[in-house]
FIBAVEX-132008 format. One record per residue (C-alpha): residue number from 0; x, y, z. Coordinates in steps of 0.2 Angstrom, whole numbers. Each point is the difference from the previous one (the first is absolute). Example, Ala and Ser with C-alpha at 12.3 -4.5 7.8 and 13.67 -1.06 7.14 Angstrom:
FIBAVEX-132008
{atom 0; {62; -22; 39}};
{atom 1; {6; 17; -3}};
//
This chain:
FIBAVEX-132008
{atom 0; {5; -145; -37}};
{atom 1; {10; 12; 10}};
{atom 2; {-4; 17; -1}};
{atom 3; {11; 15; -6}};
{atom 4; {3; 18; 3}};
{atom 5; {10; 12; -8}};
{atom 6; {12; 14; 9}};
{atom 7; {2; 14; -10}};
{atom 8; {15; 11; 6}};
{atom 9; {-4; 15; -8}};
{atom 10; {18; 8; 10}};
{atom 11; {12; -14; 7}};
{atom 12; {0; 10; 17}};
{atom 13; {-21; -4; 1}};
{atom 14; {0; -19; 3}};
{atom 15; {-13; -11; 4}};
{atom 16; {5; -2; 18}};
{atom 17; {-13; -8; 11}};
{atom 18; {-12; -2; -14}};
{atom 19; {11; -15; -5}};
{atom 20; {-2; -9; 15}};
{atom 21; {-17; 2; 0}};
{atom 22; {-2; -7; -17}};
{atom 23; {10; -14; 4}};
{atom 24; {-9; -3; 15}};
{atom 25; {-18; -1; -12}};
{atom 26; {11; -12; -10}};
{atom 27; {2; 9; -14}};
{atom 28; {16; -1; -10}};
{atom 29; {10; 17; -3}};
{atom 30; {8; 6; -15}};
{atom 31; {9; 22; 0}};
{atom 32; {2; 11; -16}};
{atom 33; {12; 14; 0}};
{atom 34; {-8; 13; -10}};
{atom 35; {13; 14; 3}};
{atom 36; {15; -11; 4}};
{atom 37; {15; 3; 12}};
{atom 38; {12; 14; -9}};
{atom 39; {-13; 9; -8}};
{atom 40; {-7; 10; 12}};
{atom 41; {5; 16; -9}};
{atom 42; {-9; -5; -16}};
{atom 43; {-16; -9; 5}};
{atom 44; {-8; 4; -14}};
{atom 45; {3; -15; -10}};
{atom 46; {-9; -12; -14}};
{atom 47; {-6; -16; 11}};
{atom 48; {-8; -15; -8}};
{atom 49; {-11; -7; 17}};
{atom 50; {-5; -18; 3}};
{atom 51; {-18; -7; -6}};
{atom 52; {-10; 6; 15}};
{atom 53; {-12; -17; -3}};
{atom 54; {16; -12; 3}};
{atom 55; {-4; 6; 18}};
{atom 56; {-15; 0; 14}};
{atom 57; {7; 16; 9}};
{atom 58; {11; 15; -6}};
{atom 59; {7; 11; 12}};
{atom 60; {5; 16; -7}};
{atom 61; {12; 7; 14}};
{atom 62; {5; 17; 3}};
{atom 63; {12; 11; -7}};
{atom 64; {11; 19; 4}};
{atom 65; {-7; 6; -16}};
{atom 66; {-18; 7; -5}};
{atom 67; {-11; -8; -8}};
{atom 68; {-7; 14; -10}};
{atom 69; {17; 5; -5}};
{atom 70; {-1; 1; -22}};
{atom 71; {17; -8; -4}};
{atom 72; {-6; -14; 10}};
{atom 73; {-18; -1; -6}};
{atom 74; {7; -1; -16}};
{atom 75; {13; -12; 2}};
{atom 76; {-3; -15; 13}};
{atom 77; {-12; 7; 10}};
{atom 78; {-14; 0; -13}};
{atom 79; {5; -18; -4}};
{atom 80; {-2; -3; 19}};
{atom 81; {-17; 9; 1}};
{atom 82; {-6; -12; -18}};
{atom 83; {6; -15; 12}};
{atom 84; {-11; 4; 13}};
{atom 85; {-14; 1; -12}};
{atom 86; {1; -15; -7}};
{atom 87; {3; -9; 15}};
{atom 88; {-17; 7; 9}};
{atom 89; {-9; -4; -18}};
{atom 90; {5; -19; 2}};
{atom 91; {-3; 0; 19}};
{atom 92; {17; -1; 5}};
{atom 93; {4; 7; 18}};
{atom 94; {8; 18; 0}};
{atom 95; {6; 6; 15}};
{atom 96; {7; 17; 1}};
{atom 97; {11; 8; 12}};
{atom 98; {4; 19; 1}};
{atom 99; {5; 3; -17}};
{atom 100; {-6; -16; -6}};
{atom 101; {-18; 6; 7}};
{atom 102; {3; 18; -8}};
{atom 103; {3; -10; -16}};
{atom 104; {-15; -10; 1}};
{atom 105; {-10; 17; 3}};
{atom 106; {8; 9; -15}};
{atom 107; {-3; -19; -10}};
{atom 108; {-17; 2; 2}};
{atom 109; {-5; 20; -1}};
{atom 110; {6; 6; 14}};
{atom 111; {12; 14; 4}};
{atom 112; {14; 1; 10}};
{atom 113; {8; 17; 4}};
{atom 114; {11; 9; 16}};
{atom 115; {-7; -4; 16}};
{atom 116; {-1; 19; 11}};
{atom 117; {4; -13; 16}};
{atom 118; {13; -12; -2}};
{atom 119; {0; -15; 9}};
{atom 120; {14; -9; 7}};
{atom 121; {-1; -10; 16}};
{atom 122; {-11; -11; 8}};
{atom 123; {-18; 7; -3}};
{atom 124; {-16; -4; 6}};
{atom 125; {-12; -9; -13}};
{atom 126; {-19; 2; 1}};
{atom 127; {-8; -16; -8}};
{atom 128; {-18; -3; -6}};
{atom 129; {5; -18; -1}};
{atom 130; {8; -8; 14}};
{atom 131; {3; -18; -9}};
{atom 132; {7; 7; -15}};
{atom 133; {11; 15; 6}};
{atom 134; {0; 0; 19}};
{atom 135; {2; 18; 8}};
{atom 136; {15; 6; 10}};
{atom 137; {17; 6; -1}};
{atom 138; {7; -3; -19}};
{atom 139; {17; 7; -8}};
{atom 140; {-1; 11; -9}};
{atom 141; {14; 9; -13}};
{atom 142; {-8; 10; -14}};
{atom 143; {-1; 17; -7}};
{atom 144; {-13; -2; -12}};
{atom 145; {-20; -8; 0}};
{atom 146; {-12; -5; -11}};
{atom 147; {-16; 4; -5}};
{atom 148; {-15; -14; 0}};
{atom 149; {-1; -9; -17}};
{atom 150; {-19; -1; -6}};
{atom 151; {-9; -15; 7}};
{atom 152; {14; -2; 14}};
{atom 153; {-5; -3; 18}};
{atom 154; {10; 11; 13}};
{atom 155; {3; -13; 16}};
{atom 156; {12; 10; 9}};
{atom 157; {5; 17; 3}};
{atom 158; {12; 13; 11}};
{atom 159; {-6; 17; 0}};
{atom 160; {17; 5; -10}};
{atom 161; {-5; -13; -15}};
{atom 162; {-9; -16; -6}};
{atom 163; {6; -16; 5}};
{atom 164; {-7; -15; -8}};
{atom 165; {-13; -3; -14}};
{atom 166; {-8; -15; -8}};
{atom 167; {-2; 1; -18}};
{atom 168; {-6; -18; -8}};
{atom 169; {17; -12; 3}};
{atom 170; {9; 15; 6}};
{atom 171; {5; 6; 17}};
{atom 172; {10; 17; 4}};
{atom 173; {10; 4; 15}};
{atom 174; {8; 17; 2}};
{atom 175; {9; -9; 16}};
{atom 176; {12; -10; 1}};
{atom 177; {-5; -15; 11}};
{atom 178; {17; -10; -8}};
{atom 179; {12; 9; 10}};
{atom 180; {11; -6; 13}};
{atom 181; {13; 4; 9}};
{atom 182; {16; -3; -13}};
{atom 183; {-12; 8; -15}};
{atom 184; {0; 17; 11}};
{atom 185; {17; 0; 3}};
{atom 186; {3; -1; -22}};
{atom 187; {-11; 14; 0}};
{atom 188; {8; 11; 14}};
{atom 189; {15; -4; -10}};
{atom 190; {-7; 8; -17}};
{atom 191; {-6; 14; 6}};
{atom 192; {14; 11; -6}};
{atom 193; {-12; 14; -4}};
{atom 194; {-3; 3; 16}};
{atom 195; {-19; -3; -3}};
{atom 196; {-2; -5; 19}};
{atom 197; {8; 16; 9}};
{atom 198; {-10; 13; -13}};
{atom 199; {-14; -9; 9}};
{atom 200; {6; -1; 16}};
{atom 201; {0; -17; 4}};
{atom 202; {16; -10; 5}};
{atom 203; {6; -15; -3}};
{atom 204; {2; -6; 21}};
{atom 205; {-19; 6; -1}};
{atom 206; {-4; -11; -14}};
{atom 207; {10; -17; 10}};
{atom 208; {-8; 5; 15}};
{atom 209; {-16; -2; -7}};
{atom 210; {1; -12; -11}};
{atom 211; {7; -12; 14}};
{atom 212; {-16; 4; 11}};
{atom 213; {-13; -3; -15}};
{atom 214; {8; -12; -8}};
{atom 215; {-6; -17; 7}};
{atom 216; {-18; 5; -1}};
{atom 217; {1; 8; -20}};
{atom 218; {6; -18; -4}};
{atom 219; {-14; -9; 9}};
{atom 220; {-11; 11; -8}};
{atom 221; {9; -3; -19}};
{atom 222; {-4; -19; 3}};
{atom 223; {-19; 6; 1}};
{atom 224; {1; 12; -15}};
{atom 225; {9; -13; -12}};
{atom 226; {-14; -14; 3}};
{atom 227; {-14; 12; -1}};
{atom 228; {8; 6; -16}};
{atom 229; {1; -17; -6}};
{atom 230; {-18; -5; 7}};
{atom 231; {-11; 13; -5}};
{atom 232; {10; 10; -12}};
{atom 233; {7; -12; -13}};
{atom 234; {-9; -18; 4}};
{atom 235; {-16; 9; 4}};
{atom 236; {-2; 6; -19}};
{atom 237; {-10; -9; -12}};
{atom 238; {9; -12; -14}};
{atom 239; {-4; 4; -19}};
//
């Protein structure tokens, strides 16, 4: 039987990307959910019914240009999002959070997310205390806020600006973004109508620049990061 994952697009502009391809290549079959769908941007916080986490072997929370502990969306699909997650490490379904979908599986399980002092938005270097499940070096990076540790999680990865990935039973959370290419930047660039890169000073040519020099060896390195995930993360745990 072939095996399934589930994207969930928690923004449409925060796609899966280069995850997919990864999947596929690991032969899993690949199913998205549009949590806050095209047009709604303005009013994300919305009533969504999600699909049963256990029709799936892996879910994928994706990120999102919202924050997670924002109460209008704890309270509206963000909670349900959070209850998803829940039941889906309880019945030993992969989850694997990225960014904001990490932030929610620390807030899911105890853990807080607030403000970061040190934003972090570029191509940062990641140290790793675990090489075959998330391989050190240059990841991207786009957030303003981080997370605190849920009891019982295992911090794997770290910059000194914020946590960077945990292990907590079926669960793995990224605060990078190891999905992104080339054509996901360039949405992004695109919706920054804030102006959220200049107050930091960081340019758009900057971030092409470098993410045309790392790009080739973050891909190589997701392809190491998905079959450890799948290897020691989700297969290695015990059945019931």
């Amino acid at each position: 039987m072939t095996a399934k994952v589930l994207f969930l697009r928690n923004d449409c502009t925060a796609t899966e990307a280069m995850l997919a391809d990864v999947f596929t290549e690991c032969r899993f079959d690949v199913d998205t959910f549009d949590v806050v769908a095209p047009g709604q941007d303005d009013d994300p916080a919305r009533a969504v019914t999600f699909p049963d986490p256990t029709d799936y072997d892996v879910i994928v929370p994706l990120g999102a240009r919202w924050a997670v502990h924002d109460e209008a969306l704890r309270n509206s699909w963000v909670g349900a999002e959070m209850a998803m997650v829940r039941r889906a490490v309880k019945a030993r379904v992969g989850v694997l959070g990225v960014c904001f979908g990490g932030q929610l599986i620390a807030q899911a399980f105890g853990g807080s997310v607030t403000r970061s002092p040190l934003p972090e938005v570029g191509w940062y270097d990641v140290a790793t205390d675990d090489e075959r499940l998330v391989p050190g070096g240059r990841w991207f990076q786009w957030h303003f806020d981080r997370w605190t540790l849920p009891p019982d999680a295992i911090e794997i990865a770290r910059t000194p600006a914020a946590s960077q990935a945990f292990v907590l039973g079926t669960a793995l959370a990224l605060q990078f973004h190891p999905e992104l290419d080339s054509a996901l930047l360039e949405v992004w660039l695109a919706h920054d109508r804030d102006g959220a890169l200049a107050e930091i000073g960081r340019s758009p040519d900057e971030l092409r620049l470098h993410t045309r020099e790392f790009i080739d060896d973050a891909a190589a390195r997701l392809r190491t990061l998905v079959r450890g995930f799948l290897s020691r993360v989700v297969r290695a745990q015990p059945s019931t």
